[in-house]
Each structure stands twice: as structure tokens, then as C-alpha cells.
Residue, then its C-alpha position, 0 to 999 in steps of 0.5 A: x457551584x464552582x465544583x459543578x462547573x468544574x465537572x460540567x467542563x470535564x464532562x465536555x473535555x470529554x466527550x470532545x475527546x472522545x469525538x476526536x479520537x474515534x472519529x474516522x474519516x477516509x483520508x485515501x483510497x488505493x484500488x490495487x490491480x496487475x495483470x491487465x494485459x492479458x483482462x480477458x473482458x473481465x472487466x475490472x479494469x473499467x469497474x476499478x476505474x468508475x469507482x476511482x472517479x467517485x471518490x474524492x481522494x483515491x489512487x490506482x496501481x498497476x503492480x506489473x504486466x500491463x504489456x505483452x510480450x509482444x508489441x506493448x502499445x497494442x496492450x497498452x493503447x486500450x488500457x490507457x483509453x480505458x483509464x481516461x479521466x481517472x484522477x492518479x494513476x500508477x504503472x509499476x513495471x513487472x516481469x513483462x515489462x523487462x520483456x526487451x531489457x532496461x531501454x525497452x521498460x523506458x519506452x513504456x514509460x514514456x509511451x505511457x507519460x506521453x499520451x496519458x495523465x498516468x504515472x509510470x513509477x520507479x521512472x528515470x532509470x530508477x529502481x525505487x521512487x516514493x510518493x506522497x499519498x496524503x500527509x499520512x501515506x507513504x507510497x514506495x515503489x520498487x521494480x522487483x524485476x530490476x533486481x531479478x535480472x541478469x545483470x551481464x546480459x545488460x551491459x548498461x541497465x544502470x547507466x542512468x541510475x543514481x542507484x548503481x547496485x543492489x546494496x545500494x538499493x537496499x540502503x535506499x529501501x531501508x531509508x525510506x522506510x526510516x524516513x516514512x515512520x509514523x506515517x501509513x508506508x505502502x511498498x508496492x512491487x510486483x514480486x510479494x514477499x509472501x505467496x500462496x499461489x501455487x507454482x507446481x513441485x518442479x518451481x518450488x523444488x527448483x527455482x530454476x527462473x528468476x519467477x519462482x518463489x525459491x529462486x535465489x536471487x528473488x529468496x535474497x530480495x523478499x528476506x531482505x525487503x522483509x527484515x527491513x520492513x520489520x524494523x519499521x512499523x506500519x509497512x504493507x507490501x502490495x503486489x501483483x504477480x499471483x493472478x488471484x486474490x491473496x491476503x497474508x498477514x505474516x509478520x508484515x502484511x502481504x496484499x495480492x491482487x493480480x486477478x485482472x485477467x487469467x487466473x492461477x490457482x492458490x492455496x489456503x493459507x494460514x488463520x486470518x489470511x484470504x486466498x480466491x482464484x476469482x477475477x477480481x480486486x482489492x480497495x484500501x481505505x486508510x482513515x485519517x487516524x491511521x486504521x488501513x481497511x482491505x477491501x477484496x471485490x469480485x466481480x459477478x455479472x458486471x457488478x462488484x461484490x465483497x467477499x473479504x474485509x479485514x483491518x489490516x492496520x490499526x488506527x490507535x497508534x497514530x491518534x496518540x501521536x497525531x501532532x495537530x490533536x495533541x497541539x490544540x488539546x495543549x493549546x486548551x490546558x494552557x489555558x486552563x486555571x489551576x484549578x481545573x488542571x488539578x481536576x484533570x490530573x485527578x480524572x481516571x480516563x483510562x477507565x471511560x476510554x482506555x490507555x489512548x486518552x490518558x496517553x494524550x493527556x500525560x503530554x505537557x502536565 
């Protein structure tokens, strides 16, 4: 009788572990767009956003040229019209932002903060900021084109910067990363670190524009941001200067979704990554154990419509170390006779769910 119970409890354990561990919930949602100056009716803007205020928990970014070159309220005004409502939105500075130098990307922000809800970020001068998205999630924005720029040509562009030159802005970039791990890190940036879009043989060969993919100065801030990314784990680079959409797998993981408006062409990348040249979206699902999902959208007749899905992250790596589990599955061993810890010592969990649960229960014997 007494062996019964004990099975019987075991049994149970079990399967409460198991329900922890495989169940998944949606922590935040992170719908991702560039390029919105030049939407050409596209529409995404407007999709994006009816779908921003269905969900309970969800973000949008803006990874660059949300302005023309021009007279940035006349772009901007519209959009902010359009974004009314939505719960938490992000601007981040791209290349036309820089359009009137370092004063006019603080006009923009304050244009932006002042007659919206929306967020413009890095803000105050700053190069880098990070935001929390969730105890989870992590989001660091950068101003690539901060760093793009010739800097004798503004005199005073760092003026009002804790961050006074750019290793001190990689030093930055690297301690975010280290102070994020074990979360889900986003580092969003309007220049990726990885491109397919297809610049033409002058661009690739030359460089010549601080915007071409082999310019020395961009080569030196997407090596770097790189190697730095890949001492951390878990980081995913989104960006918004390809107007297309573009996934690429790569060592750290490469999301671009700049397709608001105008399209550019892109090529095939390499097995498992995606490339379209189609207006269109990506949506980010992080579940609460860790699992990132992409979701890219485009858009057909005014309605939205999946044509890739991949995981991008995944989830087991934080449901081994997820704190609050392993706190309460401590918490009941405590508590339990002798016996019944014996038994569980004794149990193979690797052969019912795999090397995650025996990991959670080698804590504390």
C-alpha cells in the first residue's frame, strides 16, 4: 500500500511537470516595420497597428526613416494620426532621420514625444538605451547612423552624450549584452549586421557611402556589434534598412522588416533563411519559457497573410533555469519524506521527458 502511494505521487509529480515545462504561454509580442515615410498606401502601417491593439501584451518599432528628407512633420504628423491608441510604440532613428544632423534627430524626438504616446529611442542624445519588454525581454536600441556619421562635420554631436566616442560605445553595447543574459535580448538598429538585399556590383565593390553594406565604417560596427553578440546568447538583431522582408539565421540571428513602403530587390539567401520583395511585416511571439517565434506577414487585398514561420530561439534553455519553477519544485521536495525522495532519486525522467526534467530535479537532492 505504502509503495502504491508512493508511485501514485510520482505519477502526479509527473505529470505536474511536465504541464509546467511544455506549456506555453505568450509573454510579448513585437510587431517590427521601417520605412514608413515613403508607405505608399500600402497599408501596413494601419494592419500593424489593429493588430497591436488586439493583444494584450505587445510592442511596435519603427527601425528607421519614419521622416523625409524634407519637412519631417509632414511625414510624421500622418503616422502619429495613425498610430493613435496603440499601446507602446518605438521610433528608432535611421538614415533620414540624420537628414539635418545630430539637432535635427532631437527635434524629431521631441516632435514625436510631444504630440504622441509614442517613444523615440536612443532619446537625450544617447547612442544606446535598453528597455525592459517583460521580466524576460530585453530590448536594446541603437542609432547605427550615430556611428555612420562624419563626425568633423558635427562639431558638437556628442555634446549632450554620457557616451562620448565609439568605444565607448561599444563598451556600452558589450554590458548590456552581459547584464541581459538569461533573458530573450532584442538589439534593435536600423543597419543589420547581416543583409541579402541586393545593392548593385558599384555599392558592393566600392563602399563609397557610409549606407553600403562593404563601407568601412558600417563593416567595423556590424563585426563588432557581431562578436559581441556572440559572446552572449539568446541575442537577435532587428533592423529595417532592407525594404523587403529578410530572415537570416547566420551565427546570431538577422530579422529585417523595412517592406512599409517602396520595395528593393533581395536575394536567396542561404538553407533556412527567408527573403521576399513584397510590402509586408514580421510579428515576434516570445513565450514565457524563452521559445522566440517570426512571424512574416504580407499583405493582399487589405488583408494579412503568413508566408513564412520559423523559431528562432528556442525555449529549453530557460525552462531549466526558469527561477519561480525551480523555486516551488524545491519548495515541494522540501517537504517530502525520506522516503519519496529516495524514490525520486530513483526515477529515469530522462527516458519520459528528456534531459530538461532530470536537470530540474538534480537541483538541491
Amino acid at each position: 500500500m505504502k509503495c502504491f502511494r508512493i508511485n501514485h505521487f510520482i505519477a502526479y509529480l509527473l505529470f505536474f511537470v511536465a504541464s509546467t515545462v511544455f506549456s506555453q504561454q505568450i509573454e510579448r509580442s513585437i510587431f517590427i516595420t521601417a520605412n514608413t515615410a515613403d508607405d505608399n498606401d500600402s497599408g501596413v502601417l494601419e494592419h500593424i497597428v489593429s493588430e497591436v491593439n488586439g493583444q494584450a501584451t505587445s510592442s511596435l518599432l519603427i527601425i528607421g526613416n519614419a521622416v523625409s528628407n524634407s519637412d519631417f512633420k509632414q511625414t510624421v504628423a500622418p503616422q502619429l494620426k495613425v498610430l493613435n491608441g496603440a499601446k507602446e510604440v518605438l521610433f528608432i532613428p535611421g538614415y533620414k532621420e540624420w537628414a539635418k544632423g545630430h539637432k535635427g534627430v532631437r527635434n524629431i524626438e521631441d516632435y514625436i514625444q510631444d504630440n504622441s504616446n509614442a517613444k523615440f529611442s536612443p532619446d537625450d542624445a544617447e547612442p544606446i538605451k535598453h528597455h525592459d519588454l517583460g521580466e524576460n525581454v530585453e530590448l536594446i536600441t541603437v542609432d547605427s547612423q550615430w556611428f555612420l556619421e562624419d563626425w568633423d562635420k558635427h562639431v558638437y554631436i556628442n555634446e549632450d552624450s554620457e557616451i562620448q566616442n565609439r568605444t565607448l560605445f561599444f563598451l556600452e553595447f558589450e554590458n548590456r549584452i552581459k547584464k541581459a543574459q538569461g533573458k530573450t535580448i532584442l538589439v534593435a538598429m536600423y543597419h543589420p549586421i547581416e543583409t541579402n538585399s541586393k545593392q548593385g556590383l558599384f555599392r558592393n565593390i566600392g563602399g563609397f557611402s557610409s549606407q553600403d553594406f562593404q563601407n568601412k565604417q558600417y563593416r567595423t560596427l556590424r563585426n563588432r556589434l557581431k562578436t559581441i553578440a556572440r559572446g552572449g546568447e539568446n541575442v537577435i538583431f532587428l533592423s529595417g534598412q532592407g525594404r523587403n522582408l529578410q530572415y537570416i539565421k547566420g551565427s546570431v540571428p538577422q530579422i529585417n522588416s523595412g517592406a512599409a513602403g517602396s520595395l528593393e530587390a533581395v536575394k536567396k539567401g542561404e538553407e533556412g533563411d527567408f527573403s521576399l520583395r513584397k510590402n509586408g511585416y514580421v510579428r515576434l511571439d516570445i513565450t514565457t519559457d524563452g521559445e522566440v517565434i517570426a512571424h512574416y506577414e504580407i499583405l493582399e487585398n487589405g488583408a494579412a497573410k503568413e508566408v513564412f514561420k520559423t523559431i528562432v530561439l528556442r525555449g529549453e534553455v530557460r525552462t531549466i533555469r526558469n527561477h519561480t519553477f525551480l523555486r516551488k519544485t524545491i519548495l515541494v521536495r522540501n517537504w517530502l519524506p525520506f522516503t519519496l525522495k529516495k524514490q525520486l532519486q530513483k526515477v529515469d525522467f530522462t527516458k519520459h521527458f528528456g534531459e530538461s526534467i532530470t536537470a530540474i530535479f538534480m537541483v538541491r537532492r
